[in-house]
Each structure stands twice: as C-alpha cells, then as structure tokens.
N, C-alpha and C positions, 0 to 999 in steps of 0.2 A: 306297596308304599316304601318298604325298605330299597327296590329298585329306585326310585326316586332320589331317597338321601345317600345313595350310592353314586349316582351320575351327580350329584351334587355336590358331594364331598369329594369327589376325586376332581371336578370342573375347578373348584376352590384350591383345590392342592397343587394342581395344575397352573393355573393362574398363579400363584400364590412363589413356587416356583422359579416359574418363567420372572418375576417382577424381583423376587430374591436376588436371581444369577444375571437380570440388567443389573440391576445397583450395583452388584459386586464389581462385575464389569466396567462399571462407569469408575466406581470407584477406583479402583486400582488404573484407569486411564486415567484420572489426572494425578495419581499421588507419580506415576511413570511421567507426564508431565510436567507435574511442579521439579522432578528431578531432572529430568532433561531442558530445563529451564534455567536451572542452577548451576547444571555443569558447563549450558552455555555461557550464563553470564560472568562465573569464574573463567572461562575461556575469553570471552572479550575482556572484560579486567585486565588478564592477563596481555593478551594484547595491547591494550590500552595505554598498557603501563610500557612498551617497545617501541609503539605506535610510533611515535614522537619523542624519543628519545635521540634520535641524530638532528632532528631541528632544534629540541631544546639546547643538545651542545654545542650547537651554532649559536642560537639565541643567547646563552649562557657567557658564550667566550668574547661576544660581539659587545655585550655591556660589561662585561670583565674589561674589555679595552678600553670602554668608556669611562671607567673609572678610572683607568689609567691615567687615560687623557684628561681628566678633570688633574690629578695631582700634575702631569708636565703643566695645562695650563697654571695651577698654584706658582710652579717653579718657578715658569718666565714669568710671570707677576715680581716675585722676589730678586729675581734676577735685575729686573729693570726699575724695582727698588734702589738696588745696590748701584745700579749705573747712575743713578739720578735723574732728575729732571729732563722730559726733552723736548724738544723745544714746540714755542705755542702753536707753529700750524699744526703739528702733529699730534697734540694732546685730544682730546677724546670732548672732554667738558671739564668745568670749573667743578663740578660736584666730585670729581674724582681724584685719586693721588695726579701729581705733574704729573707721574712716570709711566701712566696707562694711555695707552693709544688705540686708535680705531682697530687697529689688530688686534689689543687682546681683549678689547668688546667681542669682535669676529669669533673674537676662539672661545669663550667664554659662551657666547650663543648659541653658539655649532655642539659646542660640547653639549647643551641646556635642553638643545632641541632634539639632542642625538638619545642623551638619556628618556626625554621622554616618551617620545617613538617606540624607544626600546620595554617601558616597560607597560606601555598599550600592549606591545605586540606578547611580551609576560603573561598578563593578565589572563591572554587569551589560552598561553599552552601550558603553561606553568601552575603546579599546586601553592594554596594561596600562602603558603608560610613564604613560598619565594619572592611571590607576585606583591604583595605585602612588603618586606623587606625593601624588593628595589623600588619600589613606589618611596617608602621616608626614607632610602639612601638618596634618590633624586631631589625630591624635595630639602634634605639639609645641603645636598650638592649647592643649589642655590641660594642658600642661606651661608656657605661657607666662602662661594666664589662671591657674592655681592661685600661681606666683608674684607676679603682681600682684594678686592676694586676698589673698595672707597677707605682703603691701608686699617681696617681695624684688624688687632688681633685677630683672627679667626680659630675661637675659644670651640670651637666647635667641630674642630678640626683632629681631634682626635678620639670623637666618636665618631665621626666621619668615619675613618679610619677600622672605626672597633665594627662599626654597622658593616665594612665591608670582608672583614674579616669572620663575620657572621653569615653573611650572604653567599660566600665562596662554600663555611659552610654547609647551608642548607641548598647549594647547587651540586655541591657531590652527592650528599643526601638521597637528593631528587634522581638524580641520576643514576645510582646505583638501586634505587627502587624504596626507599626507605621512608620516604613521603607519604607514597601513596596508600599507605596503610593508616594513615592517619589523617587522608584528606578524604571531603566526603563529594567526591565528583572523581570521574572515569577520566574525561579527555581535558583535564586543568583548571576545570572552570564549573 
C-alpha cells in the first residue's frame, strides 16, 4: 500500500511541478512583454514627437505668413482710408467704406480662405494647444478684417495681435518638444 501512496505522491509533485514552472514561465513572458511593449511605445513617442516636425515647421511658418498677410491686408485697408473715396465703378458695395474695393474684398477672402485651410490642415498635425489657438486666431481674424471693411474701429485688434503673439509661443513650444508632454495623442490629434 505504501507503494501506492508513493507513485501517488511523487505523480502529484510531479504534476504539481511541471504546472508550478508553466506559470512561472508564463508569467515572467508577459511581465518581459508588458516591458518590451513600453520601451516600444516610448520609442514610437519618441518618434512621434520628430515624425512631423519639419512638416509642422512648414505648417507653422505658412500660417505665421498668413498672419502676416492679414495685418498688410489691415494696412491697405487704412491706407486707402487715408486716400479717400474712390470712385463708384470701383467701390465694392454701399454697405462698405467708399474706400474698399473689389480688391480688398479679393484679399481679405484669399487671406480668410488661406487661414482656414491652414488650420484644418493644424488640427490634423498639430497638439491641440496650437490647433486650438489658430482656430480663434482665424476666427477673430474675421471678426477684426469685417470691422475694418465696414471702417469700425477694429477694437479687437489688439488681441488680435496678443493671440498671435501666443501662438508663435506655443509653435516653438511645439516644436522644440515641449507640447507633447502635455498633450494626450502621439501624431497631433
């Protein structure tokens, strides 16, 4: 009988074992996974974050000019203030100063259309403090060139001004890597 509980106990220890040194096994395969899972996704991050860093500085510099172009459009606005009225084939509409013309409707559009384009194409590469940003830069864009088309002060004009001074901000930021520790997406978005 004791041969009995001998092939029995040693079958059991045996088993018992072998089921031990799986689990172990298994175990220490994913805790080696959960870290080589980690150091790849710190490694795409990383990349992540270079990926698109010479499109963003295109992106970045291409609506920096559009800002630009919004104040030269302000300018010749003011400028053609200053010249006065001109005359009625050339005027634009009745709802606007004499002094605007179908041209700086043109330029005023181009500019309107250019910033929006631009900050679609933001949305998409850009961490959202930017993508953010040059969305109500564009937006008061239009609120600041519709007032100086139809001659009101454009009271708004020097947050205008402060938002973009914000924005150049948080495009070096971006740029230099400083964003994306605080944004919660890999590729912008």
């Amino acid at each position: 009988m004791s041969n009995v509980w001998t092939v029995i106990i040693s079958a059991v220890a045996a088993l018992s074992g072998v089921s031990l040194g799986q689990w172990l096994q298994a175990r220490r395969d994913t805790v080696q996974y959960q870290r080589e899972r980690e150091r790849e996704t710190r490694q795409w991050y990383r990349e992540d974050i270079h990926r698109f860093t010479s499109e963003k500085r295109s992106a970045y510099a291409e609506f920096l000019s559009a800002l630009e172009m919004c104040e030269r459009c302000l300018d010749h606005l003011a400028q053609a203030e200053d010249r006065g009225p001109v005359p009625a084939e050339l005027r634009l509409s009745e709802r606007y100063l004499p002094h605007v013309t179908k041209q700086h409707e043109d330029e005023y559009e181009a500019v309107d259309r250019r910033l929006n384009d631009l900050c679609v194409y933001l949305r998409l590469i850009a961490p959202d403090d930017v993508s953010d940003l040059s969305e109500s830069i564009a937006e008061l864009w239009w609120e600041v060139g519709d007032d100086a088309m139809h001659g009101r002060s454009p009271e708004s004009l020097n947050t205008f001004r402060a938002m973009r001074r914000k924005l150049t901000i948080a495009m070096t930021a971006d740029l230099e890597g400083q964003l994306y520790s605080n944004s919660d997406h890999s590729l912008g978005r």
